[in-house]
C-alpha positions as CSV (number, residue, x, y, z in Angstrom):
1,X,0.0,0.0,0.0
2,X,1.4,3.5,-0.9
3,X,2.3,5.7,2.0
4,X,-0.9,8.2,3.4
5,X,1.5,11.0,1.8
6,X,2.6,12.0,-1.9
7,X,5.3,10.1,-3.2
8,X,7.9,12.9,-2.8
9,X,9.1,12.0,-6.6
10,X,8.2,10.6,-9.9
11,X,10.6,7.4,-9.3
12,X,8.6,6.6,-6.0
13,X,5.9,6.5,-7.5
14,X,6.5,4.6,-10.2
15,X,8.5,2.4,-8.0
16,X,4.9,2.2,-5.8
17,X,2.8,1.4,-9.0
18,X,5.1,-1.4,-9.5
19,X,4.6,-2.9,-6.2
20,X,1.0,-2.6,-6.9
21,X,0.5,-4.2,-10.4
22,X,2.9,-7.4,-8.6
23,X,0.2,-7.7,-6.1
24,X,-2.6,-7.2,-8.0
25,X,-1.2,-9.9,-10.5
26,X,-0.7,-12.3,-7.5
27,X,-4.1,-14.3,-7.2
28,X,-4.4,-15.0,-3.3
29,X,-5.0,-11.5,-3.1
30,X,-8.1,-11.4,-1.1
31,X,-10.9,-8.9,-3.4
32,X,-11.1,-6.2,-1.0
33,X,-7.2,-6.1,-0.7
34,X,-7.4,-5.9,-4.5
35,X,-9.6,-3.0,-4.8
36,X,-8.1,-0.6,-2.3
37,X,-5.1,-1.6,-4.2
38,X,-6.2,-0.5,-7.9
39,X,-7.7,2.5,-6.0
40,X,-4.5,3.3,-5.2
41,X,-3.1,2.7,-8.0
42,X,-5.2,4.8,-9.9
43,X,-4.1,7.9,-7.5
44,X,-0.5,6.8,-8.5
45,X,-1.3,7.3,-12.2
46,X,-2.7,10.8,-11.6
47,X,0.2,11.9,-9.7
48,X,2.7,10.5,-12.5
49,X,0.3,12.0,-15.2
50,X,0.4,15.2,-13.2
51,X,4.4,15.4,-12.9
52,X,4.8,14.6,-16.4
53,X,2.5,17.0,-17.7
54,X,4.5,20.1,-15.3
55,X,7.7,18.6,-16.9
56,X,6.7,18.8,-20.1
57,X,5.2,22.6,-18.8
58,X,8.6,23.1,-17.8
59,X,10.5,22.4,-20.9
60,X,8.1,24.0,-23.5
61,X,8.8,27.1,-21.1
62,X,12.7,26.0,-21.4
63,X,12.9,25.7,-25.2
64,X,11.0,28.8,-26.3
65,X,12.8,32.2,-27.5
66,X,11.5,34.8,-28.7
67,X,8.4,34.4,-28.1
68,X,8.4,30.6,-30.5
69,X,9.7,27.4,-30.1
70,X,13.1,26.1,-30.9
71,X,13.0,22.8,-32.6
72,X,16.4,20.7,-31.9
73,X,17.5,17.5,-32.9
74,X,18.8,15.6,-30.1
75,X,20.9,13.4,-32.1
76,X,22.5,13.6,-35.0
77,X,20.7,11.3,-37.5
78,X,23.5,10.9,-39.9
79,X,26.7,9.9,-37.5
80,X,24.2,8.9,-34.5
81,X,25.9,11.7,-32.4
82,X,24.5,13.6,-29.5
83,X,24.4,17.1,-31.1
84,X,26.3,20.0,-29.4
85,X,25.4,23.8,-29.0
């Protein structure tokens, strides 16, 4: 069961939903076990979805200048190279 608190990162809880899917995949999980389990789970998954979404906030706001977004490659497609700037 996840703690009463927010996982204090995104690797917690995905470490948590982990946990979660291996005991709702084990079969002598009693029902009721089960269900408070997937409810939790499924506040897991809005907390992940929530972080992602302010990360991706974060590096829209990161990448933009002046005033547009700045497409860049972050490999080199031709020699498989990270590119520099």
């Amino acid at each position: 069961m996840p703690s009463k608190k927010n996982p204090s990162d995104f690797a917690t809880t995905l470490r948590e939903l982990e946990a979660l899917a291996n005991r709702l995949e084990d079969n002598t999980t009693p029902l009721e076990q089960s269900l408070k389990d997937f409810e939790s789970g499924v506040q897991l998954i809005r907390q992940a979805q929530k972080a992602l979404q302010e990360a991706e906030q974060k590096v829209q706001l990161l990448l933009e200048k002046d005033g547009g977004p700045v497409a860049k490659p972050l490999v080199d497609e031709e020699a498989g190279d990270e590119v520099d700037e």
